[in-house]
C-alpha positions in Angstrom: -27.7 32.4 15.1 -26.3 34.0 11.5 -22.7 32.7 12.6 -23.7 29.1 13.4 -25.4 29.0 10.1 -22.8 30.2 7.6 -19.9 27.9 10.5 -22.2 25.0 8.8 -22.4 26.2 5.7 -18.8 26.5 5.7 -18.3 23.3 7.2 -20.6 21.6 4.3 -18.8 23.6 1.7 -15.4 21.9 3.0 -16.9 18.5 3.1 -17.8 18.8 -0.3 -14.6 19.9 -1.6 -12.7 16.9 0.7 -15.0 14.4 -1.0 -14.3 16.1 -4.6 -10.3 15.5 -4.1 -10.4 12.2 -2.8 -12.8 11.4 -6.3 -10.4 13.2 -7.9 -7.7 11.6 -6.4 -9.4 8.2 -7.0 -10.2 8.7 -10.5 -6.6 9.4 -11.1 -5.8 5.9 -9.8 -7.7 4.1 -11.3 -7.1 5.3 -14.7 -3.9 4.0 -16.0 -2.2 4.7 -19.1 0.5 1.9 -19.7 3.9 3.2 -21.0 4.0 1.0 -23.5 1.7 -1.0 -26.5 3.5 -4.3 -24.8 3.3 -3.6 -20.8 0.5 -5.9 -20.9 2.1 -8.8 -22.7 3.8 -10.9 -20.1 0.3 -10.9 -18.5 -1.8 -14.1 -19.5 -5.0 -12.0 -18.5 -5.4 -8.8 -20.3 -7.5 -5.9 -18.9 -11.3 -6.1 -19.2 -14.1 -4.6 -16.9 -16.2 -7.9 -17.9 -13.4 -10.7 -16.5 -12.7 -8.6 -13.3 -16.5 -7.9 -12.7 -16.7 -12.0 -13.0 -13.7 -12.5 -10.7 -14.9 -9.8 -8.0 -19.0 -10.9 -8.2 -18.2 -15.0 -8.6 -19.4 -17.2 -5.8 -15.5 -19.2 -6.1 -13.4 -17.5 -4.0 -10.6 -15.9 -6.4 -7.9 -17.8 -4.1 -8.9 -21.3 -6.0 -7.4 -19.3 -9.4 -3.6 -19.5 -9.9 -2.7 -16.9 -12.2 -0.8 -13.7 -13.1 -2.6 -10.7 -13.2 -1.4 -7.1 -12.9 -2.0 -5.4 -9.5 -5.4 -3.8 -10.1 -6.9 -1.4 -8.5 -10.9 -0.9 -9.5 -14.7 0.1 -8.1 -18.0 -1.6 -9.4 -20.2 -1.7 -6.5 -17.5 -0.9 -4.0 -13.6 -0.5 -3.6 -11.3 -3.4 -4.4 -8.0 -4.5 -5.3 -7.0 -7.4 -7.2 -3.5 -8.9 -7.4 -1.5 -12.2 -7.6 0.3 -13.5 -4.4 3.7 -13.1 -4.5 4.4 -16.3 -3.1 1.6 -18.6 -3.7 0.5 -17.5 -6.8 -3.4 -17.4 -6.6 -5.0 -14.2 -7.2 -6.0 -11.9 -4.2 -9.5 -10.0 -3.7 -9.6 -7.0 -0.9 -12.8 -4.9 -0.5 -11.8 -1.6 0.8 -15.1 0.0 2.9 -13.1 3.4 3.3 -11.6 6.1 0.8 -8.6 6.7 2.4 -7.8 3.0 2.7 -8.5 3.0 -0.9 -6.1 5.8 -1.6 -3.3 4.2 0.4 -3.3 1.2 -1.5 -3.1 3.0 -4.4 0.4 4.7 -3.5 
């Protein structure tokens, strides 16, 4: 009976640490420092939690805009990435549900 409870204390004890890298991990991601005072400039749309909260929360679908955004990676109420089609030039929204999905696209 004492070994199955410290085998789940363990096991809670690893699931914690898991879910502190991947936040970790995350958090790391997400926060980008640009290499330079001008990486933004050939972007029409500078960054501001305010415009992507609008793009990611509006009832338009972001593929009626046609603009150049910088891939962006972000979470308000749940994973998402934002980025501009290569080819047809409208801007992309993808919820991702699951952390490691999240951290892929982030590679």
């Amino acid at each position: 009976m004492k070994k199955e409870k410290v085998h789940r204390m363990k096991i809670q004890c690893d699931i914690a640490k898991m879910k502190e890298k991947n936040y970790r991990k995350a958090l790391e991601l997400i926060s980008f420092d640009p290499p330079s005072y001008q990486y933004y400039d050939r972007y029409p749309i500078q960054p501001g939690i305010p415009f992507y909260r609008a793009l990611v929360s509006s009832k338009v679908p972001c593929s009626q805009l046609k603009m150049l955004i910088p891939h962006t990676v972000g979470l308000f109420d749940e994973k998402f990435q934002l980025f501009t089609h290569p080819e047809k030039g409208h801007i992309v929204y993808k919820s991702m549900a699951k952390d490691e999905e999240f951290l892929e696209k982030c590679f």
